[in-house]
N, C-alpha and C positions, 0 to 999 in steps of 0.2 A: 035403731031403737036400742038404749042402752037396756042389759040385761042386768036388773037386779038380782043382790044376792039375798035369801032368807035371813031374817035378825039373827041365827045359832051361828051360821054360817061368819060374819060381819065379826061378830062377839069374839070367836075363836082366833078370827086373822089382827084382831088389837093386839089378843093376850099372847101371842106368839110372837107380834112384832115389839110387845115390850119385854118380852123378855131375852128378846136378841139383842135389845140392846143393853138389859142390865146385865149379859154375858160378855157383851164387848168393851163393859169399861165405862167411867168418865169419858169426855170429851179432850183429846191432847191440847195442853198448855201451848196458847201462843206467844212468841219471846222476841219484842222487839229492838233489833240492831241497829244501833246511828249509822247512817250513811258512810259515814269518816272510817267508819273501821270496817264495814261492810267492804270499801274498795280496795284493791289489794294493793300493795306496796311498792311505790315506783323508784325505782334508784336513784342516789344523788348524781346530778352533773359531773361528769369529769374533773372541771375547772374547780368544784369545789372541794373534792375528796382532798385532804389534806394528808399528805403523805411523810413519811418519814424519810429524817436524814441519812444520806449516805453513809456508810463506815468510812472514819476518817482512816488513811494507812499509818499506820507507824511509821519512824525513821528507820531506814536502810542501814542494816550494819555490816557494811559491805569490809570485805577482807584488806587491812594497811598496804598490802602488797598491790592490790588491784586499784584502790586512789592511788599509791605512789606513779606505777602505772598509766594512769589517766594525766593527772596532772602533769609530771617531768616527762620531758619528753625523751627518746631514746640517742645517746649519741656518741652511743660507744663505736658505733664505725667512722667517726670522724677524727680527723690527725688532733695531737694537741693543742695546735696552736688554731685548728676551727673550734675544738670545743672550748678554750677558752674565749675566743671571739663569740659563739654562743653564749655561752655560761654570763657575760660581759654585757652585751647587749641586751640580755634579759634581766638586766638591773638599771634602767636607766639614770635614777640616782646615783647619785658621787653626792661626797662631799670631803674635804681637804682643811686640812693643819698643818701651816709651814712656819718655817725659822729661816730668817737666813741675816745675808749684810749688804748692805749700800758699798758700792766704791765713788772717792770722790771725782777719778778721773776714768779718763780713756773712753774709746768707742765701742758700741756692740759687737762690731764684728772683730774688733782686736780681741774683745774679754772672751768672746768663743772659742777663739783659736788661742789664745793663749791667758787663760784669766789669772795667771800669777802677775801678770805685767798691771795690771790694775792698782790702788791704791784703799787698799778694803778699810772698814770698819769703824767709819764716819757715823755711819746709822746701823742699828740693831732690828731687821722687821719681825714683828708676829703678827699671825693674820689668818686668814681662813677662806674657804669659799664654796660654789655651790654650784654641781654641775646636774646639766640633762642633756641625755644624749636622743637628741630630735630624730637622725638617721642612719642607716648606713649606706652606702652605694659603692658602684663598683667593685664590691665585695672586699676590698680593705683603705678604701675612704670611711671615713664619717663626722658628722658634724654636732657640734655639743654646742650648747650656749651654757653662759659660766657670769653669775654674779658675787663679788670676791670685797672684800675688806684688808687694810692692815694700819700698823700703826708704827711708825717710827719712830724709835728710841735714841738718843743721842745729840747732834746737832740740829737735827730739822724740829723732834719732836711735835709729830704732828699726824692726821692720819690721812688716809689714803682710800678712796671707793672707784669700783671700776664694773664694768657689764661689757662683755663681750663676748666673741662668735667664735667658735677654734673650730680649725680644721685640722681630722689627726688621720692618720696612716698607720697601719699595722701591718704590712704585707711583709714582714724579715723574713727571712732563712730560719732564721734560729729560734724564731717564736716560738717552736716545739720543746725546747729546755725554757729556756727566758721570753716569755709574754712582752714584747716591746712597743710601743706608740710611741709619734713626734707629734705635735701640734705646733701649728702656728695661729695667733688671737687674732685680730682685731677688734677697736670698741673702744667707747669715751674711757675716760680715766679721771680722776678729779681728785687732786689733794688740799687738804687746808691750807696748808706750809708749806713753800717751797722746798724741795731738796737744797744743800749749799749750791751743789753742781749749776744746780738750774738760776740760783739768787746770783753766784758771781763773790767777790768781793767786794768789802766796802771802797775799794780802790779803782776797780775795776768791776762793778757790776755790769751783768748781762745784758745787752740792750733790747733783746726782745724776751719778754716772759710771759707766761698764762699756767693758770692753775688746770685750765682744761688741756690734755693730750691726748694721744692716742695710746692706748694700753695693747704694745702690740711684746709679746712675752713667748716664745720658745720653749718648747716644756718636752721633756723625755720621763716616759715613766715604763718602770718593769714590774713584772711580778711574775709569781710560777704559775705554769696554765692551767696548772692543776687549782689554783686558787686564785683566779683574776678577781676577783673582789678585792683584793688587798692591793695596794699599788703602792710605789716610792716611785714620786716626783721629783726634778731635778728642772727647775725651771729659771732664766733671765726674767725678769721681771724690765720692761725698756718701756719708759716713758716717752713717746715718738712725738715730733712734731711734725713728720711725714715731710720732710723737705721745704719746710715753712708754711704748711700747710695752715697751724694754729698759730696763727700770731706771728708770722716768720720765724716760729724757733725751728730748727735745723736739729739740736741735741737735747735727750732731757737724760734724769737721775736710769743709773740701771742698779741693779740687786740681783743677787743670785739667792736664790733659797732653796730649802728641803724640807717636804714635805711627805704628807702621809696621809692617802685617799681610799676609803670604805664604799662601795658602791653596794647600792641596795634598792 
């Protein structure tokens, strides 16, 4: 059975519960948050962070001493005549400017042993040419291929183109003062004009001719091993028909010439 309270009783606990509340204030403001920023921040992807460029380095300014170093290679314990066979082979370029003369007679192997016997000065050659040197082997073998021009002034007046293979040798004694090579060519040869040698007389012309030969040519060259870049050649120039090999010619034009080769 609920127990009532007296009306004085009832009266008292309104006025006391309102004025607990006008001691406690207004009602606190409610402030509402979008969902979107209510949740909390999620990181970007890895893949998408866009990062920044590496530091590019600068150029190295390494000491002239320490490239020279790198680059040349050391070879001050080798004799003269290997450093020059070094120094040499690490220019495979040549290239060559010669002068020299035609004779109208005699054979190669007479004009070598003895070239004053010859008949010089039928033809004037200048001319030029152009060497690489492919290898070396057996340590003073090596093999150059050589494409060359000239042109004859005088009787034949006419020019001359040739491509061929030389085989040259440096193994002297003396290479240590004087840097010395031989070579011997082989390779086509091809002149506009005959040499006379090679034409004959109008009396007695050649009976076998060809403008094709073989350009097989003899060549000695020196220089100081302290400076194998520079060479003086000293070469036969022999027009070969290899024993009739071209057309049955058995002899062609020879020339001695002197030249002067830059390798680089």
């Amino acid at each position: 059975m609920p127990v009532e309270f007296p009306r004085p009783a009832r009266l008292a606990s309104l006025v006391a519960a309102a004025l607990m509340l006008a001691a406690g204030g207004p009602p606190p403001e409610r402030v509402t948050t979008p969902r979107q920023q209510a949740l909390p921040t999620v990181a970007a992807p890895a893949a998408a962070r866009v990062s920044e460029p590496a530091p590019v380095p600068g150029p190295l300014n390494a000491p002239a001493a320490a490239v020279a170093a790198i680059t040349a290679p050391d070879l001050s314990h080798l004799s003269p005549a290997d450093r020059a066979r070094a120094l040499a082979d690490a220019r495979p370029w040549s290239g060559t400017l010669f002068l020299g003369s035609s004779v109208a007679d005699g054979k190669l192997r007479d004009l070598i042993v003895a070239p004053w016997s010859g008949s010089w000065g039928d033809d004037t050659l200048v001319g030029g040419a152009v060497q690489y040197r492919v290898a070396r082997f057996w340590r003073f073998f090596m093999v150059d291929l050589e494409a060359g021009s000239a042109y004859r002034f005088g009787d034949t007046e006419g020019g001359e183109f040739w491509a061929a293979v030389y085989l040259r040798y440096d193994g002297f004694p003396w290479s240590n003062y004087v840097y010395t090579t031989i070579g011997l060519s082989m390779g086509p040869d091809f002149v506009t004009r005959l040499p006379q040698v090679e034409r004959g007389t109008d009396a007695r012309p050649e009976e076998n001719q060809s403008a094709w030969l073989n350009f097989f040519s003899p060549e000695i060259t020196v220089a100081l091993p302290e400076y194998p870049q520079y060479e003086l050649a000293f070469r036969y120039m022999h027009r070969s028909g290899i024993f009739g090999t071209y057309n049955g010619v058995y002899e062609g034009a020879n020339s001695f010439v002197v030249g002067f080769r830059y390798r680089f």
